[in-house]
C-alpha positions as CSV (number, residue, x, y, z in Angstrom):
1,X,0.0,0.0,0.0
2,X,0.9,3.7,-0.7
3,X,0.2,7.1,0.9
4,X,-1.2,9.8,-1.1
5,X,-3.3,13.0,-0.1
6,X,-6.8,13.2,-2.1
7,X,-9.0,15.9,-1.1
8,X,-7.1,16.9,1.4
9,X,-7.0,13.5,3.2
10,X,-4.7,10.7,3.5
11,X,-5.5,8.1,1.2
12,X,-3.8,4.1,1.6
13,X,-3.9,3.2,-2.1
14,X,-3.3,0.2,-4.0
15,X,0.4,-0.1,-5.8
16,X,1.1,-1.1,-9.3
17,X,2.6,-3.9,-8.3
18,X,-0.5,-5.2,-5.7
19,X,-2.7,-4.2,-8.6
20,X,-0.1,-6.9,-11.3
21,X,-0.5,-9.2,-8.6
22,X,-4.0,-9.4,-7.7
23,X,-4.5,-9.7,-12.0
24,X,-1.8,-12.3,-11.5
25,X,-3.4,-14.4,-9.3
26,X,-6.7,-14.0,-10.3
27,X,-5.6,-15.8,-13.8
28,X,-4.3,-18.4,-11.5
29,X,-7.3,-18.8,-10.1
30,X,-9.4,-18.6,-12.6
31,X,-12.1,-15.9,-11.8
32,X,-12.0,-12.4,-12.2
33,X,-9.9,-9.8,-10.7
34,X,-11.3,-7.9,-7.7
35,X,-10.4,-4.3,-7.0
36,X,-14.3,-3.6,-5.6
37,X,-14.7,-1.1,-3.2
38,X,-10.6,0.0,-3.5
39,X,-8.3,2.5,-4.3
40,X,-5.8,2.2,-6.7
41,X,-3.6,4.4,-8.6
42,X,-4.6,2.9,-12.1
43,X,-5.1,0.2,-14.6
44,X,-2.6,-0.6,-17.4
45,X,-3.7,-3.8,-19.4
46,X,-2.9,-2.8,-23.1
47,X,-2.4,-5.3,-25.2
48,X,-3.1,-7.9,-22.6
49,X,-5.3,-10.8,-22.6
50,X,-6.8,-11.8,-19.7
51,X,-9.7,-15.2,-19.5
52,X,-11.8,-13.1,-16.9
53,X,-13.3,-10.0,-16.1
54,X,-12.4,-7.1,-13.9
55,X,-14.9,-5.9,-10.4
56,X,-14.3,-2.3,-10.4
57,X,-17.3,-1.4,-9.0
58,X,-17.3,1.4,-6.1
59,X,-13.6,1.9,-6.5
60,X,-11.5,4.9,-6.6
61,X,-9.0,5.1,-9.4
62,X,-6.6,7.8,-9.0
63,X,-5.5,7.8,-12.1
64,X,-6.4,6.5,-16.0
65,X,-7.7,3.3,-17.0
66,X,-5.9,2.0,-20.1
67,X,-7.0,-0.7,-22.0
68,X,-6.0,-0.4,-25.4
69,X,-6.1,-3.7,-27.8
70,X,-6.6,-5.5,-24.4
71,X,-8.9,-8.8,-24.8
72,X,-11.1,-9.4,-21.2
73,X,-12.9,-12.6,-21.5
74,X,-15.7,-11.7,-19.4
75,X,-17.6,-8.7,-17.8
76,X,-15.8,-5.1,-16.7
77,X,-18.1,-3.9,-13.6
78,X,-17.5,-0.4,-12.7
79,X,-20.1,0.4,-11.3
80,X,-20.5,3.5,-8.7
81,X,-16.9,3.9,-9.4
82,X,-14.9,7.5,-9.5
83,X,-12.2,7.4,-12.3
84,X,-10.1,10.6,-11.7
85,X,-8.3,10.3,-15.2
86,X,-9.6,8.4,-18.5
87,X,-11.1,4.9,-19.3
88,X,-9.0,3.6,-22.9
89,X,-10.5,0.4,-24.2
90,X,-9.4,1.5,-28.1
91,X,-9.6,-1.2,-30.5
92,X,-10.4,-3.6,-27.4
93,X,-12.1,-6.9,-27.1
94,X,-14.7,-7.5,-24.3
95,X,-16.5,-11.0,-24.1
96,X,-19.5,-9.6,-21.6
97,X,-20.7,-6.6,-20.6
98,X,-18.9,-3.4,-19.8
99,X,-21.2,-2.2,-17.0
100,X,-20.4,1.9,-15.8
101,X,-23.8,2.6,-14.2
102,X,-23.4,5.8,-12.2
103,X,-19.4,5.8,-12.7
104,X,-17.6,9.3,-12.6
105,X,-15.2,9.6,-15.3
106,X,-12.7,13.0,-14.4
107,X,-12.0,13.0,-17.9
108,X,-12.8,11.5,-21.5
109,X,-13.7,8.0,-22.0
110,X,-11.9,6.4,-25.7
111,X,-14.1,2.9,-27.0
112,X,-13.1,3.4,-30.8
113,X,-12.8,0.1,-32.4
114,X,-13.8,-1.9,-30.1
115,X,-15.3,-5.1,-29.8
116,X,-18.5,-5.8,-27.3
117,X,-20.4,-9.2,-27.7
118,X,-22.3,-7.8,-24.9
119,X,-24.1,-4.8,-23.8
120,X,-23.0,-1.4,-22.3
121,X,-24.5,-0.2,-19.5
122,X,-24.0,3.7,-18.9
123,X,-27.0,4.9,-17.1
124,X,-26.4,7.7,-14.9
125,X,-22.5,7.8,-15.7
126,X,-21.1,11.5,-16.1
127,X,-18.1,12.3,-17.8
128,X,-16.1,15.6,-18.1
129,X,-15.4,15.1,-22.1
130,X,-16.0,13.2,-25.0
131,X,-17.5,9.9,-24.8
132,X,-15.8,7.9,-28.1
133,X,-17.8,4.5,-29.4
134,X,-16.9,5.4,-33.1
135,X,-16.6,2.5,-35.1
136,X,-16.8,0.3,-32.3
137,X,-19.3,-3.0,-32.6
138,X,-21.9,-4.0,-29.5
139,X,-23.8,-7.2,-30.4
140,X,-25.9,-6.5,-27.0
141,X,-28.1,-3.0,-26.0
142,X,-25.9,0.7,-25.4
143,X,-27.8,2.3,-22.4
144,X,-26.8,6.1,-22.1
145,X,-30.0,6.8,-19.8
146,X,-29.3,9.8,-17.8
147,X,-25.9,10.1,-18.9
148,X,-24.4,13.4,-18.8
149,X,-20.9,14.5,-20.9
150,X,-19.5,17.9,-19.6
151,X,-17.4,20.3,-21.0
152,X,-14.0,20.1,-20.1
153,X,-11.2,22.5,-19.9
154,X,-7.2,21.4,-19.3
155,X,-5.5,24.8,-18.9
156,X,-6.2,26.4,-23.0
157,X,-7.3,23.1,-24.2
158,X,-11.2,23.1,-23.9
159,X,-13.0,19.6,-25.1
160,X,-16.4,19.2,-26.0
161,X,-18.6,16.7,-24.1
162,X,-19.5,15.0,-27.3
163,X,-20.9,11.9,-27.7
164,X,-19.7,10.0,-30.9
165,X,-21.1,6.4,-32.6
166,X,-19.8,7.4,-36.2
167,X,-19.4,3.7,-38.1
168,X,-20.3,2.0,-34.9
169,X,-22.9,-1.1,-35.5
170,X,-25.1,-1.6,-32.6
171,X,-26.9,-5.0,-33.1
172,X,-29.3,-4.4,-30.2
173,X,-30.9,-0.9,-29.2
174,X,-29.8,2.1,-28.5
175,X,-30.9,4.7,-25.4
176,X,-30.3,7.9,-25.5
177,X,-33.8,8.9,-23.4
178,X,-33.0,11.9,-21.0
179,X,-29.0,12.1,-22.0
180,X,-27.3,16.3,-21.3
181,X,-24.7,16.3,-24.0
182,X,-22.5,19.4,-23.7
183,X,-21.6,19.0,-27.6
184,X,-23.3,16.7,-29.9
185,X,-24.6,13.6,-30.1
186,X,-22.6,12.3,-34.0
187,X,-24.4,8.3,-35.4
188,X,-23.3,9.6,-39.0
189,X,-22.9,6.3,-40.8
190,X,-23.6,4.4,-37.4
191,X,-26.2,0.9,-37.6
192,X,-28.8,0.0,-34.8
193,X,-30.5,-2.9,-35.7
194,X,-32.9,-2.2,-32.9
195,X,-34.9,0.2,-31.0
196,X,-33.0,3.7,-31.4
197,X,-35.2,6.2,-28.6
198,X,-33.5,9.7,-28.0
199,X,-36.5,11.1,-26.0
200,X,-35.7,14.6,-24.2
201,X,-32.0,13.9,-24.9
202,X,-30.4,17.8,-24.5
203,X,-27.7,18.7,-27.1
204,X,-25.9,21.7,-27.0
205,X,-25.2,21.5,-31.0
206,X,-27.2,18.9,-33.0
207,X,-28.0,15.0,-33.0
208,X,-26.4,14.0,-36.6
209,X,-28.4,11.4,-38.2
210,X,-26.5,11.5,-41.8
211,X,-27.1,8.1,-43.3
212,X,-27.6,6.5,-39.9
213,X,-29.6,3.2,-40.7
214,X,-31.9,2.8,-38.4
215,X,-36.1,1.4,-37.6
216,X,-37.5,4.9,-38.9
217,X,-41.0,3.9,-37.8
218,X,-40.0,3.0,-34.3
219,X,-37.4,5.7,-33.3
220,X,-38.5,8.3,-30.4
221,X,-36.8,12.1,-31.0
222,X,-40.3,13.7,-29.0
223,X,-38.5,16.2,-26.8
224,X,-36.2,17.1,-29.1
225,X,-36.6,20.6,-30.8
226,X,-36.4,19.2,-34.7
227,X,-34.0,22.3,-35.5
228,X,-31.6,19.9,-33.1
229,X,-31.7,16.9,-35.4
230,X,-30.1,16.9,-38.8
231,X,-30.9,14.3,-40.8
C-alpha cells in the first residue's frame, strides 16, 4: 500500500505492483480480478489478454484506466466507481458486458474500435469530455439513460462533451432517453439494428443522423426541438 493525499485526506492506495499481482493471481485462479470497493492508482492492461473480467465497482482510481487492444474474456463492472483520469479500451475486445452505471469519469472516455459481444451499461454515468464508441461494434443493447458528458477545460485546451457512434454497428438498441450532452450527439454512418429512442436527450449543438440506418417507424426524438436533429 501507498500514501497519497486526495482531497485533502490521506488516502492508503493500491500499488502497481498489488494491482499486477492481484490480476496475477486472479488468472491463476481462474475468476476475475477484484479491485471492488478499493483504491488504486490505475489500470494498465494494453495489449493484454486476460480469460476473466475485472470488479471495479465502487472503486476509486486515482488515475487513467488504459486498456488499449486488451482482450477481457468476461464482464468489466465499474459500477459507482470514480475514475479521476480516462477509461481507454481503443480497438479492445470484451467477451461480456462493460457495465459503468453511475461511474464518474474526471475525464474522457476512448471505445473506438472496439469489440463488445455484450451490452453497455451507462445509465447515470457523467463524464467531463467526450465519450468515443466510433466505429466500435456492441452485439448486446448501449444504455446512455441519464448520462451526462460535460465540457471540459485542461489549462487552454477546452473539449467538447461529445458523444460519438460514427461507423459504430449496434446489433441491439440504443438509449439515449434523457441524455445532457455538452456538444453533440454524432451516429453519421452508425447501424442499430434495434430500437434507437433519444427522448428529451439535450444537445448543445445537433443530433447527426446523416445516413444513420436505423427502424424509422419506431425511433422516439419527442422532446427534441427538430431544429436539433439533422438528418
Amino acid at each position: 500500500m501507498e500514501e497519497f493525499t486526495i482531497n485533502g485526506k490521506s488516502v492508503m492506495v493500491l500499488s502497481k505492483k498489488e494491482v499486477d499481482s492481484e490480476i496475477a493471481k486472479a488468472a491463476l485462479d481462474h475468476r476475475e480480478a477484484d479491485f471492488s470497493g478499493k483504491t488504486i492508482k490505475g489500470v494498465s492492461l494494453a495489449e493484454k489478454d486476460m480469460e476473466h473480467g475485472i470488479n471495479l465497482s465502487n472503486a476509486m482510481v486515482c488515475g487513467n484506466i488504459f486498456l488499449a487492444n486488451a482482450t477481457i474474456g468476461s464482464t468489466v463492472n465499474l459500477a459507482n466507481s470514480v475514475i479521476d483520469g480516462s477509461f481507454f479500451f481503443g480497438n479492445g475486445k470484451l467477451l461480456g458486458d462493460l457495465i459503468m452505471e453511475k461511474t464518474w469519469i474526471g475525464q474522457t472516455i476512448n471505445m473506438a474500435g472496439a469489440n463488445i459481444t455484450g451490452s453497455l451499461r451507462f445509465g447515470e454515468m457523467r463524464v467531463n469530455g467526450f465519450i468515443s464508441l466510433d466505429r466500435a461494434v456492441i452485439l448486446g443493447n448501449v444504455d446512455f439513460t441519464h448520462v451526462q458528458s460535460h465540457d471540459s477545460c485542461h489549462g487552454n485546451l477546452k473539449i467538447k462533451g461529445d458523444i460519438f457512434l460514427k461507423n459504430a454497428q449496434i446489433n441491439g438498441s440504443l438509449n439515449l432517453n434523457d441524455v445532457l450532452c455538452g456538444g453533440g450527439v454524432d451516429l453519421e454512418n452508425a447501424l442499430i439494428r434495434r430500437a434507437l429512442t433519444a427522448k428529451n436527450l439535450h444537445v448543445e449543438n445537433h443530433l447527426l443522423l446523416k445516413e444513420t440506418i436505423y427502424e424509422k417507424q419506431s425511433a422516439d426524438f419527442s422532446g427534441i426541438p427538430p431544429e436539433k436533429i439533422l438528418r
